[in-house]
C-alpha positions as CSV (number, residue, x, y, z in Angstrom):
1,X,-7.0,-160.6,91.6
2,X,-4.9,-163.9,90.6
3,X,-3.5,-163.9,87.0
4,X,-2.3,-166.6,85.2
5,X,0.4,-166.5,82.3
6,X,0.8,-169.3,80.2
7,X,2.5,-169.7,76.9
8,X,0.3,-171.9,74.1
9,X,1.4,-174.6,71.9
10,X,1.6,-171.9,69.3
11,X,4.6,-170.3,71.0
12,X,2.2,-167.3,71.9
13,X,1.7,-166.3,75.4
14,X,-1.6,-165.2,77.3
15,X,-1.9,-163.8,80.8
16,X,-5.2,-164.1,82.0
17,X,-6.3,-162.1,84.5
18,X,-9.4,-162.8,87.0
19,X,-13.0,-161.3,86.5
20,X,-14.9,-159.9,88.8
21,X,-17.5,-162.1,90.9
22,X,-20.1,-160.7,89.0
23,X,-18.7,-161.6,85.6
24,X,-17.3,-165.3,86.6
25,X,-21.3,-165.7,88.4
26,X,-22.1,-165.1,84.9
27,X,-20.1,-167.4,82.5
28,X,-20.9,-170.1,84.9
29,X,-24.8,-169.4,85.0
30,X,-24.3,-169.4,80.9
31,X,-22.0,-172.6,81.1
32,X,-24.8,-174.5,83.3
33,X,-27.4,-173.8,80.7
34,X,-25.5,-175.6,78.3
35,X,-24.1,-178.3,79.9
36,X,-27.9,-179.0,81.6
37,X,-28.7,-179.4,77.6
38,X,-26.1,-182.4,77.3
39,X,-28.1,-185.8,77.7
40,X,-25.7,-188.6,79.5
41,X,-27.6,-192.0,79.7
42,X,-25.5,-194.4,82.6
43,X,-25.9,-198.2,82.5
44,X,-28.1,-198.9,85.9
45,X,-26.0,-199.2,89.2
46,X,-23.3,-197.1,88.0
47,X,-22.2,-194.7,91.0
48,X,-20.1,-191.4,90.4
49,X,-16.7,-192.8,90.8
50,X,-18.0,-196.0,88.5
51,X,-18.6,-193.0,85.9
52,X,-15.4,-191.1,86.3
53,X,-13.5,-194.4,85.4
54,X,-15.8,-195.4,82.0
55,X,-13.9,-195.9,79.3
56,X,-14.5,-193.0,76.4
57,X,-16.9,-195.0,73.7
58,X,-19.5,-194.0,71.5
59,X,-22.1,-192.1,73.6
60,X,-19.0,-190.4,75.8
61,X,-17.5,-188.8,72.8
62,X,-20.8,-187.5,71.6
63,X,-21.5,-185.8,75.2
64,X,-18.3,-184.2,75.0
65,X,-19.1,-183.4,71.3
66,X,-22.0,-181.9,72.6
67,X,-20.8,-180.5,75.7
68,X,-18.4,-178.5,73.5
69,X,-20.2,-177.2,70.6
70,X,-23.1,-176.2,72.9
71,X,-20.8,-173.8,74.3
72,X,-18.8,-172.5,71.6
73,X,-22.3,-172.0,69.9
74,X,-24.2,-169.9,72.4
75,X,-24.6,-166.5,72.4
76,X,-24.7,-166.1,76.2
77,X,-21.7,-167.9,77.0
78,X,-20.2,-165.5,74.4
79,X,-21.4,-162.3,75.7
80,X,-20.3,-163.7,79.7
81,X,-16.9,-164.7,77.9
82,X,-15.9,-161.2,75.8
83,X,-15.4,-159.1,79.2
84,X,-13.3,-161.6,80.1
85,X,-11.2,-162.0,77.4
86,X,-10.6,-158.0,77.4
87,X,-9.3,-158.4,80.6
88,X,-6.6,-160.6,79.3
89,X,-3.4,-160.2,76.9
90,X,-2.6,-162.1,73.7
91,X,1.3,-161.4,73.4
92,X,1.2,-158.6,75.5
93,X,-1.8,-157.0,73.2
94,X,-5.4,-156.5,75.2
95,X,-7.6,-159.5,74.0
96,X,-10.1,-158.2,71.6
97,X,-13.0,-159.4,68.5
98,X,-10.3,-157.4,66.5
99,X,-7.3,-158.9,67.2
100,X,-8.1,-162.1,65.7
101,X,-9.2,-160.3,62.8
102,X,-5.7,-161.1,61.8
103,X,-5.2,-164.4,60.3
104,X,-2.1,-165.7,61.8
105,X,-3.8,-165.5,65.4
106,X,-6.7,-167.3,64.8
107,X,-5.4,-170.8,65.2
108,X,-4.9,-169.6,68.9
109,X,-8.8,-168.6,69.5
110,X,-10.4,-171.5,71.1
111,X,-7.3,-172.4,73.0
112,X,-7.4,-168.8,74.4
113,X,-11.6,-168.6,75.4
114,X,-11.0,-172.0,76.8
115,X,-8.0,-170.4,79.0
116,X,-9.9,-168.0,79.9
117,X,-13.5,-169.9,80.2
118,X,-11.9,-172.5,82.4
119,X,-9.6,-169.6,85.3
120,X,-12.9,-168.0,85.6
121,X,-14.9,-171.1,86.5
122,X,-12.3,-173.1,88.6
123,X,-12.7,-170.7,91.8
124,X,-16.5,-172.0,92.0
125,X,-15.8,-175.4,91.5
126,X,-12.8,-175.6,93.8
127,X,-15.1,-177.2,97.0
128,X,-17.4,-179.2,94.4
129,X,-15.7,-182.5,95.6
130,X,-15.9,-181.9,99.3
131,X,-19.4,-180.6,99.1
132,X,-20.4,-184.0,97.1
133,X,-18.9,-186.1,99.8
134,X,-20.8,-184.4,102.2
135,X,-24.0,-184.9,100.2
136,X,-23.0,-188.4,99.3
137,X,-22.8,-188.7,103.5
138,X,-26.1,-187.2,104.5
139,X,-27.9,-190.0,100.9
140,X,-26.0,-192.8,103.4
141,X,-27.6,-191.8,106.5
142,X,-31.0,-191.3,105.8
143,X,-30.7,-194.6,103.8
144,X,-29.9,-196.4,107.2
């Protein structure tokens, strides 16, 4: 499985190492939950690639406000996470609840589950932008 070593603004290094399909299947099932919870309202007409250039107001920081604290808050993102971060190394020390019982390494915490939440769910998403032209393609043709 792919690893990825990378060293945080901290000056710490990680090296992340892939979960199983099983495990990644299910952070991203838990991640889902949560983001289906996160209401975004779009002005009328506005298409995806209209929304991907909005400019971050008012309602787009609170859905990323949401977004995030939905997910550092659940329980079942948590439990898909730890077995994940176990698999990993925090300055060469196996990632555990313990380790940032120490003091000095907690700054590092949610820079290190977001490391590790986001090289387990990018494999899924790689083929998201293909597969949404292709849907976007089959809406145009049945529209004709």
């Amino acid at each position: 499985m792919a690893n990825l070593k990378k060293d945080l603004p901290s000056g710490a290094s990680i090296d992340i190492t892939l979960g199983s399909f099983q495990e990644g299947h299910r952070l991203l099932k838990a991640v889902v939950v949560e983001v289906r919870k996160v209401q975004l309202t779009l002005p009328p007409g506005t298409g995806f690639n209209d929304f991907l250039s909005l400019e971050l107001g008012g309602e787009a920081i609170n859905v990323i406000k949401d977004l995030i604290t939905g997910l550092i808050i659940s329980p079942e993102v948590e439990d898909a996470l730890w077995p994940l971060m176990g698999r990993s190394l925090y300055n060469g020390q196996r990632i555990t609840k313990d380790l940032f019982e120490n003091e000095k390494f907690r700054p590092d915490f949610l820079a290190v589950t977001t490391e590790v939440l986001v090289f387990n769910l990018k494999p899924f998403f790689e083929n998201l932008a293909s597969l949404w032209k292709n849907v976007q393609g089959k809406i145009t043709d049945t529209q004709k």
